[in-house]
C-alpha positions in Angstrom: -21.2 -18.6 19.5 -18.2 -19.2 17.2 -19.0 -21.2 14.1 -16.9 -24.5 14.7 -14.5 -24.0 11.9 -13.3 -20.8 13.9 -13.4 -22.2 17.4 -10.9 -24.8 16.0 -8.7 -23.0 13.8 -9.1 -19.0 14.1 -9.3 -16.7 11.9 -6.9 -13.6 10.9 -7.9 -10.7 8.9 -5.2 -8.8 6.9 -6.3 -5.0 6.8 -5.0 -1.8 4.8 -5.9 1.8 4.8 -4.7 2.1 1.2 -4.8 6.1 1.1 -1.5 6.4 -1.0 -0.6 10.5 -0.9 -4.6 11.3 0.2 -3.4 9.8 3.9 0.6 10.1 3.9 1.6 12.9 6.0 4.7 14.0 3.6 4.7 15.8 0.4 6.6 13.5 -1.2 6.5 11.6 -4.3 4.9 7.8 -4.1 4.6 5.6 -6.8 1.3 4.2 -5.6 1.6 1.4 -8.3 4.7 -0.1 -7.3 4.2 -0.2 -3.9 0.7 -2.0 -4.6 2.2 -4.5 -6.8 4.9 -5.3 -3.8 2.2 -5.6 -1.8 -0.2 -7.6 -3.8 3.3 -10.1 -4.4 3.8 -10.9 -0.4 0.2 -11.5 -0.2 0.6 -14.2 -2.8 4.0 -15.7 -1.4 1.8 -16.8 1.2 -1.8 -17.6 -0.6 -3.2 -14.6 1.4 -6.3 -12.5 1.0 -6.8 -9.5 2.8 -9.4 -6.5 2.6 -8.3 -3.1 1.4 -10.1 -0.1 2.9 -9.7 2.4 -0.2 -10.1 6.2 0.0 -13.3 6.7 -2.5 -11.2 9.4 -4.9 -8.5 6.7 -5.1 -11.1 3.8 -6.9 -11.9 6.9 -9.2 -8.4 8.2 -10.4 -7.1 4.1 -10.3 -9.3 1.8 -11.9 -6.7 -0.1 -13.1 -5.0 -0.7 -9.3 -8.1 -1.3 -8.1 -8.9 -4.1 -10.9 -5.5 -5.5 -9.9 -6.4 -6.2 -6.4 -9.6 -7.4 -6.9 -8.4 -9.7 -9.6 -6.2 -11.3 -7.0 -9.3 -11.7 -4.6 -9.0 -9.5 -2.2 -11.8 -8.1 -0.6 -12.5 -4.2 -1.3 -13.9 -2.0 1.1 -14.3 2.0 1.7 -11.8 4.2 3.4 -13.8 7.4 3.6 -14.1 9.6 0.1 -11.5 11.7 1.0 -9.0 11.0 3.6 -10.8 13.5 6.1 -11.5 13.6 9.7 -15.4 12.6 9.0 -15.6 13.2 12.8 -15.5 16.9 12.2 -18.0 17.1 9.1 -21.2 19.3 10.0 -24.2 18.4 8.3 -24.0 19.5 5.0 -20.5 18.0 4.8 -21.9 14.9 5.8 -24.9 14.7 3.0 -22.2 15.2 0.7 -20.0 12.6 1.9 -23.0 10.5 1.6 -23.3 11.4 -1.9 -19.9 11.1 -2.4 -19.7 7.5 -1.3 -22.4 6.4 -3.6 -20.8 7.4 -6.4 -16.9 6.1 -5.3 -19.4 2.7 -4.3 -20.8 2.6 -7.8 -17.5 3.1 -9.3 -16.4 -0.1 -7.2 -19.0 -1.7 -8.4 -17.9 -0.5 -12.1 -14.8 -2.0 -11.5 -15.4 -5.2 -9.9 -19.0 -6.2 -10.5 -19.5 -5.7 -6.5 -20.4 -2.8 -4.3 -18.7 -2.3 -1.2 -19.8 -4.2 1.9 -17.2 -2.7 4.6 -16.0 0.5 5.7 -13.3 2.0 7.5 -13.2 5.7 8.5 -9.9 7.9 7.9 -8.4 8.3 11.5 -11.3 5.8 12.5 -13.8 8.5 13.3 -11.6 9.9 16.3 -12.1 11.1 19.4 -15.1 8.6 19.7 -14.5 6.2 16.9 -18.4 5.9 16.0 -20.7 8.5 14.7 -24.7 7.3 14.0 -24.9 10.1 10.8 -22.0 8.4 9.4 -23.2 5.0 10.0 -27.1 5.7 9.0 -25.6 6.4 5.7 -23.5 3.3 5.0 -26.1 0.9 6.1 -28.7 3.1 4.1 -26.1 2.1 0.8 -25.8 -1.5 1.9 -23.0 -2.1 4.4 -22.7 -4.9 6.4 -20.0 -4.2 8.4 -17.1 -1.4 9.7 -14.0 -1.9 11.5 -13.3 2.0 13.7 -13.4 1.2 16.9 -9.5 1.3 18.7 -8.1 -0.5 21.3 -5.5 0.4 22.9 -2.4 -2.1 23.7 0.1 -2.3 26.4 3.0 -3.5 24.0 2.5 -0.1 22.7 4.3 2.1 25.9 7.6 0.0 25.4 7.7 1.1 21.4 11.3 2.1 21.3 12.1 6.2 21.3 9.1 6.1 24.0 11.7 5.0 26.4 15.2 5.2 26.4 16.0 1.6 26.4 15.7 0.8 23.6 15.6 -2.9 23.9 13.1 -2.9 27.0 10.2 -4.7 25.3 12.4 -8.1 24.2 11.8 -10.8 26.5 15.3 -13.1 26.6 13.4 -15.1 24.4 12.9 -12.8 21.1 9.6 -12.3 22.7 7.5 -8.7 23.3 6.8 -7.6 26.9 3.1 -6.9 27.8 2.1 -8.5 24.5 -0.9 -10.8 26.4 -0.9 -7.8 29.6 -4.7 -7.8 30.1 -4.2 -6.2 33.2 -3.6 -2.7 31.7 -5.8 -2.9 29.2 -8.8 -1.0 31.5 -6.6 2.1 32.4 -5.3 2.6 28.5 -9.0 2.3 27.3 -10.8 4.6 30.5 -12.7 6.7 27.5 -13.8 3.5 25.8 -14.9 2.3 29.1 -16.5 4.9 30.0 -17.7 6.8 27.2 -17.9 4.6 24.5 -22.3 3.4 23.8 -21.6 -0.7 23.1 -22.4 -3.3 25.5 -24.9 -1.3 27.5 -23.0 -0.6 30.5 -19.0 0.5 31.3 -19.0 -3.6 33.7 -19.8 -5.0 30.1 -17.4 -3.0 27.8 -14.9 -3.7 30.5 -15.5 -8.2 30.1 -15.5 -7.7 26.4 -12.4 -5.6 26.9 -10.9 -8.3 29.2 -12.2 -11.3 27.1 -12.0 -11.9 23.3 -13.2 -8.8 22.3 -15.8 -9.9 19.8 -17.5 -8.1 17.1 -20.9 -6.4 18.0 -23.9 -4.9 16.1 -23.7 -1.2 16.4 -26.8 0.8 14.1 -27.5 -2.6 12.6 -24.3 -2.6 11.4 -21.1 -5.3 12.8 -18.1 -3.6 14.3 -15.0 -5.6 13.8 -12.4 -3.7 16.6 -8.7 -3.9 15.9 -6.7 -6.0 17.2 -3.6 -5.2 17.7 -1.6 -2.0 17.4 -1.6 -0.6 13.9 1.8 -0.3 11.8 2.1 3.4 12.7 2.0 2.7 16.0 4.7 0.5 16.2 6.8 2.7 13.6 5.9 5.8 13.5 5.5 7.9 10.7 8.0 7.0 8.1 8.5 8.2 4.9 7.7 5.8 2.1 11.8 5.8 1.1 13.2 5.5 4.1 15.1 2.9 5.9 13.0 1.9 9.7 16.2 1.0 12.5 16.0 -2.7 12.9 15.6 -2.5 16.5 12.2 -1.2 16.0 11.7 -3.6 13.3 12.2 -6.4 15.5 9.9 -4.9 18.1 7.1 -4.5 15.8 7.7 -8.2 14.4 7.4 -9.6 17.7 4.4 -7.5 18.8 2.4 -8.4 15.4 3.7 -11.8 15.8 2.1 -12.8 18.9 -1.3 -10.8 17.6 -1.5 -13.0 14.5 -0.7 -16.5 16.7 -4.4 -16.7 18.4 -5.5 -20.2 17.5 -9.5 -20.7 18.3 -9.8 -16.7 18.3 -10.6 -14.2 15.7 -7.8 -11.3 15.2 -6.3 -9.0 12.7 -3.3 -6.7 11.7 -3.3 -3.1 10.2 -0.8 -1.8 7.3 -0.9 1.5 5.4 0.4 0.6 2.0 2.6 3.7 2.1 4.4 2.4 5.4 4.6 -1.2 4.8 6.1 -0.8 1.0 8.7 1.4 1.3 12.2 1.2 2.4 12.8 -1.9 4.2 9.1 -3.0 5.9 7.6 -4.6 3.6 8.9 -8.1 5.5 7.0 -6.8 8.0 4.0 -8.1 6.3 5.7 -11.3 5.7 6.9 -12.2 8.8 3.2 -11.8 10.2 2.0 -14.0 7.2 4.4 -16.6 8.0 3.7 -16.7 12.1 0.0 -16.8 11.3 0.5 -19.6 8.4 2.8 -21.7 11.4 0.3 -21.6 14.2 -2.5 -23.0 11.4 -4.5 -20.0 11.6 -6.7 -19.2 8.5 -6.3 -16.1 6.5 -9.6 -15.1 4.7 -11.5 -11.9 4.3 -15.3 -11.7 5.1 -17.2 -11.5 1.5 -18.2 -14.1 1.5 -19.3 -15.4 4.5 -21.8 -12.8 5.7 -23.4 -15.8 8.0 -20.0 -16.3 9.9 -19.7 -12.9 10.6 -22.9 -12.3 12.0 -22.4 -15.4 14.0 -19.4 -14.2 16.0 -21.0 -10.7 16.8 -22.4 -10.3 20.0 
């Protein structure tokens, strides 16, 4: 059951992979603290907290960009140690990723005065996006909850430079296409439904695929799915200077728009700080701050209310 301040107002969650040059895919200079303190200054425009998932070496070279978004109160959570595919580790990569996580934790805590309480894993643990090792070890260090498991979403096969028309997901009203499709939501997510280890059975992944897909307990742990398309899959790949076409601006607006404007539901958005900084996207950000702020939903990050969050999981 939803607690009643959720069922009445809903709840968005505001999410980065900060991974700076650890996660960027260019070998290219970023000035990490610049584009944090443009991030940390939309967030406050709007009153806004959100929860950072950190790569663990980061926390250790930047103390003081870590202090600064703490300070501000955002929630601080774990983004692997390094910004590796944890999905490949064998099992003496994985005891020392365990190892490695205490120590970028107790740095955290150092920091802040708090260990970390959530976790997401660079490229979300792909192909299966969930392995047990990985999760024994953070509830072993005190975890409560992760955030890896992908969903697929339809508004992501009009993205334009899929297609050639480059205007084919607008509705006439500003609007994207497929945005609410629930009807392809089952052949995008087959390995999910059929695969994936949730829910007991593929009939009960595919109603909580079809439904509000709620958080669930996995390894005494709660799984908070994504949901909607992260920011580099609406824009691709950009470097953190360059200058995103406004057509594809405007598509990605209007996909994150209608994720954020779920009154009564729980949802959440996706940036990389080295995407959403640069060139022109940072209004990105705003725009889904401001749709979310006009349809009265609440923005709030999950420290502190452990009870709600175990409330809403399945």
């Amino acid at each position: 059951m939803m607690s009643t301040e959720l069922a009445s107002q809903g709840r968005l969650l505001v999410c980065f992979d900060f991974e700076g040059s650890h996660g960027m895919p260019h070998d290219l200079p970023y000035d990490l603290s610049k584009g944090t303190d443009r991030i940390l200054s939309e967030l406050a425009n709007y009153d806004a907290k959100a929860i950072f998932f950190i790569v663990g070496r980061m926390i250790e070279e930047n103390p003081d960009i870590v202090q600064a978004i703490a300070a501000a109160g955002h929630e601080i959570g774990l983004h692997g140690y390094e910004h590796h595919h944890l999905s490949l580790y064998d099992a003496e990569a994985v005891a020392l990723f365990g190892v490695n996580l205490s120590r970028a934790g107790a740095a955290l805590e150092n920091i802040t005065g708090y260990l970390p309480r959530c976790f997401r894993a660079p490229y979300m643990l792909v192909p299966h996006f969930y392995r047990s090792e990985i999760y024994a070890i953070l509830k072993s260090q005190g975890y409560w909850w992760v955030s890896n498991r992908e969903v697929r979403y339809p508004a992501e096969l009009l993205r334009p430079g899929l297609i050639p028309l480059r205007h084919a997901w607008r509705r006439s009203d500003g609007t994207a296409r497929l945005a609410n499709n629930r009807f392809l939501l089952a052949p995008l997510n087959v390995e999910l439904l059929v695969k994936d280890t949730f829910g007991g059975s593929s009939v009960e992944r595919l109603r909580w695929l079809l439904s509000k897909r709620s958080p669930f307990i996995r390894d005494g742990l709660v799984e908070v799915p994504m949901y909607a398309p992260i920011d580099c899959d609406l824009l691709g790949l950009p470097t953190p200077d360059s200058y995103t076409p406004e057509h594809v601006l405007a598509y990605a607006r209007a996909v994150l728009a209608s994720a954020v404007a779920r009154p009564g539901e729980l949802t959440s958005v996706t940036f990389h700080d080295w995407i959403v900084s640069g060139g022109n996207r940072l209004g990105l950000l705003g725009n889904c701050l401001a749709a979310a702020r006009e349809c009265g939903m609440s923005i709030a990050t999950i420290t502190d209310n452990r009870g709600w969050l175990a409330a809403v999981a399945n």
